[in-house]
Every structure is written in structure tokens, then in C-alpha cells.
C-alpha positions as a printed NumPy array, in Angstrom:
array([[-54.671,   2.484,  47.781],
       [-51.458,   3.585,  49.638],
       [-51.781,  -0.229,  52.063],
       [-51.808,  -1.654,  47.739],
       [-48.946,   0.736,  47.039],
       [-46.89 ,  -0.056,  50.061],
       [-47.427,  -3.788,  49.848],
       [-46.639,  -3.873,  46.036],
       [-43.004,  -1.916,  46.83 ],
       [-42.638,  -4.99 ,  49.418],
       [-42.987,  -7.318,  46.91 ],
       [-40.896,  -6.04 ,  44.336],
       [-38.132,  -5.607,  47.29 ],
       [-38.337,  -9.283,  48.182],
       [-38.509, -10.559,  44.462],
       [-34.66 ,  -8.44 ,  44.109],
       [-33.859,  -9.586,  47.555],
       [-34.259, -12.978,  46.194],
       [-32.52 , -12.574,  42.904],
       [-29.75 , -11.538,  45.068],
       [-29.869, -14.07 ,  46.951],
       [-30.282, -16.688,  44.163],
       [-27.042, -15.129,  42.394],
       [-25.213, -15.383,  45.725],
       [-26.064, -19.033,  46.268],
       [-24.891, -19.464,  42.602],
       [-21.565, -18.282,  43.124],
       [-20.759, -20.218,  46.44 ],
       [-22.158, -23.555,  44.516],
       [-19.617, -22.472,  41.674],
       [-16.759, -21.213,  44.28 ],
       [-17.751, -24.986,  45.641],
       [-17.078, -27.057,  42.924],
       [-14.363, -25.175,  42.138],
       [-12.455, -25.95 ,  46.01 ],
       [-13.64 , -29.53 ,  45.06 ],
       [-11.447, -29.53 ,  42.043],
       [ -8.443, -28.163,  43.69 ],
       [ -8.821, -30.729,  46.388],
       [ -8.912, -33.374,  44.771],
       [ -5.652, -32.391,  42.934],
       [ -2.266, -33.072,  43.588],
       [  0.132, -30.133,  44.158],
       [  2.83 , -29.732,  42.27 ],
       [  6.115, -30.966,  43.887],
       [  8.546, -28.782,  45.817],
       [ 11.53 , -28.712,  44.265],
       [ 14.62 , -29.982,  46.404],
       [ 17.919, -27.884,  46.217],
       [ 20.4  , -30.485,  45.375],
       [ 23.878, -30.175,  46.721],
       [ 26.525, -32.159,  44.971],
       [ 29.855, -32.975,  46.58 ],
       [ 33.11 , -34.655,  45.706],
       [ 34.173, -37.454,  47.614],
       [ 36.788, -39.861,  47.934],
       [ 37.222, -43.208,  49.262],
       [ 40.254, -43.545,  51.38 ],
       [ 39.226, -47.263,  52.468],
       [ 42.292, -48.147,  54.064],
       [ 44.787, -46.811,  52.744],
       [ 46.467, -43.905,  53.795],
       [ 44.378, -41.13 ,  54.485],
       [ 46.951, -37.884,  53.736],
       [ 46.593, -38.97 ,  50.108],
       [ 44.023, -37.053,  49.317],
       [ 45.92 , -33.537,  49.112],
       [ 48.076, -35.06 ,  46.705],
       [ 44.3  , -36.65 ,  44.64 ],
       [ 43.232, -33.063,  45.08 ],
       [ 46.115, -31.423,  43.552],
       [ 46.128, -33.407,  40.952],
       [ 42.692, -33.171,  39.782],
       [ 42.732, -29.606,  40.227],
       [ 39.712, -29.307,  43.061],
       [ 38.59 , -29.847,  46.379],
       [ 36.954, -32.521,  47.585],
       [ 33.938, -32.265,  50.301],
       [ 34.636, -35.72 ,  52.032],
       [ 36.321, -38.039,  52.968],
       [ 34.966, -42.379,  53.162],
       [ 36.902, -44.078,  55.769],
       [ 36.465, -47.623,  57.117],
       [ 37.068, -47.959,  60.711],
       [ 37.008, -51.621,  60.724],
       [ 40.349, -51.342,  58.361],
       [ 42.646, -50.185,  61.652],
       [ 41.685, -46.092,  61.137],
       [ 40.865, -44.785,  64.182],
       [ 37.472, -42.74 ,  64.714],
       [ 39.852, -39.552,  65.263],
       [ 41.469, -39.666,  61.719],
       [ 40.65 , -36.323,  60.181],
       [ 41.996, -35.154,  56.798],
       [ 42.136, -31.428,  56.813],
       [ 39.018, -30.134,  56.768],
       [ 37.1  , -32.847,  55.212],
       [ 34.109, -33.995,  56.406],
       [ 34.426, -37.687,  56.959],
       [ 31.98 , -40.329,  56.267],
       [ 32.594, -43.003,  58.885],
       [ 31.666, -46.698,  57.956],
       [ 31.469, -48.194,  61.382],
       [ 31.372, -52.105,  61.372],
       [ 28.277, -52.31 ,  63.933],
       [ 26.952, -56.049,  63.853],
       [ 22.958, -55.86 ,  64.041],
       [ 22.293, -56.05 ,  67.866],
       [ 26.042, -53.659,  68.426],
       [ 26.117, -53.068,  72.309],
       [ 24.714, -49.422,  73.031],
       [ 28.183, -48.955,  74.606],
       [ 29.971, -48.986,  71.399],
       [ 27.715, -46.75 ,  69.48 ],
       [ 27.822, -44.061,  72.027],
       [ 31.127, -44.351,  72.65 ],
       [ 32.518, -44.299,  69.098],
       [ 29.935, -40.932,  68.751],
       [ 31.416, -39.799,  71.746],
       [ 34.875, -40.26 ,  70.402],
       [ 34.088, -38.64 ,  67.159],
       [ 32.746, -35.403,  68.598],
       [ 35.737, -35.289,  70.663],
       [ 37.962, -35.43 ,  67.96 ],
       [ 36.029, -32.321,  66.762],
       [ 33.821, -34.413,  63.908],
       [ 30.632, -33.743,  64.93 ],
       [ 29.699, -33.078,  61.618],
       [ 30.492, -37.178,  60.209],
       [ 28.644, -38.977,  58.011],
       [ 27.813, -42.527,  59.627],
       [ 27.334, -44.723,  57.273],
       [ 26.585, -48.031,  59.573],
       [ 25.405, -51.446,  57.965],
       [ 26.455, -50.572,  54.46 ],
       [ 25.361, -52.529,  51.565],
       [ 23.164, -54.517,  53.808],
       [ 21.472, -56.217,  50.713],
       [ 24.358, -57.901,  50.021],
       [ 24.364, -61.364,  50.911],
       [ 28.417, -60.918,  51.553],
       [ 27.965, -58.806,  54.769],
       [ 27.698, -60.456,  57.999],
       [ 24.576, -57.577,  58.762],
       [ 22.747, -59.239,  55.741],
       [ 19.026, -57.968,  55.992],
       [ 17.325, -60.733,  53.954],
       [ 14.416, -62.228,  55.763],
       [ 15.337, -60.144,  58.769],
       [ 14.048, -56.792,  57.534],
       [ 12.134, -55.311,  60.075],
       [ 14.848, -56.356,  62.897],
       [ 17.192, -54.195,  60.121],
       [ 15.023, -51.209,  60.594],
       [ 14.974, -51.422,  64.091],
       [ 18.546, -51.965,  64.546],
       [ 19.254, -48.78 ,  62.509],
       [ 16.446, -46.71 ,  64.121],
       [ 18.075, -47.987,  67.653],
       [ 21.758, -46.929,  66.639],
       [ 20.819, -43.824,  65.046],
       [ 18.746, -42.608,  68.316],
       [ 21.547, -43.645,  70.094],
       [ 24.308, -41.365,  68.336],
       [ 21.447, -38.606,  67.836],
       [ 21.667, -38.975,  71.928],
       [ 25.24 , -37.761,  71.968],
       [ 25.788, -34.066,  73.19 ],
       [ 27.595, -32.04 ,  70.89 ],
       [ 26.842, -34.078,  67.589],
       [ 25.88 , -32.682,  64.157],
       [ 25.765, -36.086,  62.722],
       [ 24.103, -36.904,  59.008],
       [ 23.439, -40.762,  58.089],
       [ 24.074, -42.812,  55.345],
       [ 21.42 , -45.443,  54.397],
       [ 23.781, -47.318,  52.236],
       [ 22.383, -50.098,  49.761],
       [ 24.251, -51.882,  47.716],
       [ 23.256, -52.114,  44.081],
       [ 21.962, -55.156,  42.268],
       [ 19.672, -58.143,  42.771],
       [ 20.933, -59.575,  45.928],
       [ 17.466, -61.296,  47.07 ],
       [ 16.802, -58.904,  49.751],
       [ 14.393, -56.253,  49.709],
       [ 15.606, -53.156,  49.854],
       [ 12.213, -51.212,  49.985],
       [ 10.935, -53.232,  53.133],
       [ 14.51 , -52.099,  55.108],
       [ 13.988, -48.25 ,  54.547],
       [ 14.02 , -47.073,  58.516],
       [ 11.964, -43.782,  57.182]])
């Protein structure tokens, strides 16, 4: 009678045992499904502090202008666009502006120049530019015209972009410049990444 007893105790301990395991096992296949669900969404988006900035576009005209634009409108602005290829020299600086520099690079530029305009531009203590080589490259207008030449594009700016990354001293930002409109060219397949 007490071997009946003691076996019937085991029984009952392994029949809760298993409920307890059965419950278990029903809340990891629930916890599961639920880790399935939130994989196979999408996370929301990060949002991206946006910065805006005033800028002006000096082109070439004479660059100590803009004190007298910025007094009249009443404000500060952040930059300065500049065209080298219009006779301003990489060392133009207007106050304390940061410039955005519009080098005219031909696709295939020497390595030479590029390093030595970046060179020149941290000397003149604007390692903070904005290049903004092969502007409007969509345009059919502009002799670095990426239609039907897209990837060479891409690998021309990747190329010029290590090459003035290479520069000691530099703080440089770039400006993938497109040029708005239906020009024929596709813009999507020259993004560099």
C-alpha cells in the first residue's frame, strides 16, 4: 500500500510537471510568432535633423558683395557658391563663409589637379569647402555630360572624391549636384552612393 501510495504521488507530480511544461511550450510558441511578426516588419524611420542654411551664389562676380546682400536682407548667410573656372582663385574666402567650390574637373581630371587644388584650399584655411565637382552633369550643355557614360561618371566622382578625402588637414563635404529636368540622362544610375 505505501509502494501504491508513493507511486500514485509520482504520477500526479509528473502529470503537473507536464502541465507546466505544456504551458511553458505554449508561451515560447506564442513569444515565437510574436518575434516572427516583428521581423517581418519594417521599423519605423529615424528621423534626420535637418539643417537649413542660406546661401548665395557669387558666380563670378565679385565676391565682397555679399556683406552688402547680407545687410540688406537683414541676416547672415552660411555660404558662399563660387566658380573657380570664372578667374576666382581657390583661396577666395568671404569672411567667414563657408564656400562651396565648383571646380571645373573634366571626367578623367589628372590626380595632380585634384590634390593640388585640395591642397590649396586647406592652405588657404578652407578645409571645411563644399566641392561641388561635375555639377549638373545631366545636362547635355556640360562638357562632363554623363549620358550613356554613367558608370565611368560614378567612378570618376568616387576617384576625385578619394582623392581630396586623401588630403591631410581637410574637412571637406561634397556636392552631388544634378541639374533639374528631363535632360535624357539618368540621374538614378550616376548616384556614386
Amino acid at each position: 500500500n505505501a509502494a501504491a501510495s508513493d507511486w500514485q504521488k509520482d504520477r500526479d507530480a509528473l502529470a503537473a510537471a507536464g502541465a507546466v511544461i505544456a504551458t511553458k511550450n505554449a508561451q515560447i510558441d506564442a513569444l515565437t510568432l510574436k518575434l516572427a511578426e516583428c521581423q517581418d516588419q519594417t521599423p519605423p524611420p529615424v528621423p534626420v535633423p535637418v539643417t537649413t542654411e542660406l546661401g548665395v551664389f557669387v558666380g563670378a562676380a565679385d565676391a565682397s558683395k555679399v556683406s552688402q546682400f547680407e545687410m540688406m536682407l537683414g541676416s547672415a548667410v552660411g555660404n558662399v557658391l563660387i566658380f573657380e573656372e570664372n578667374g576666382a582663385a581657390p583661396e577666395t574666402r568671404v569672411g567667414a563663409h563657408r564656400m562651396i567650390h565648383s571646380p571645373k574637373w573634366p571626367l578623367g581630371v589628372p590626380s595632380a589637379t585634384v590634390t593640388t587644388f585640395c591642397t590649396r584650399l586647406v592652405s588657404a584655411g578652407q578645409a571645411d569647402s563644399i566641392l561641388r565637382p561635375f555639377w549638373e552633369f545631366n545636362g547635355p550643355w556640360m562638357g562632363w555630360y554623363s549620358k550613356g557614360r554613367e558608370a565611368y561618371f560614378v567612378s570618376e566622382w568616387k576617384r576625385g572624391v578619394g582623392l581630396a578625402r586623401a588630403v591631410a588637414g581637410q574637412s571637406f563635404a561634397f556636392d552631388w549636384c544634378p541639374n533639374i529636368g528631363d535632360d535624357k540622362a539618368s540621374v538614378e544610375k550616376c548616384w556614386p552612393g
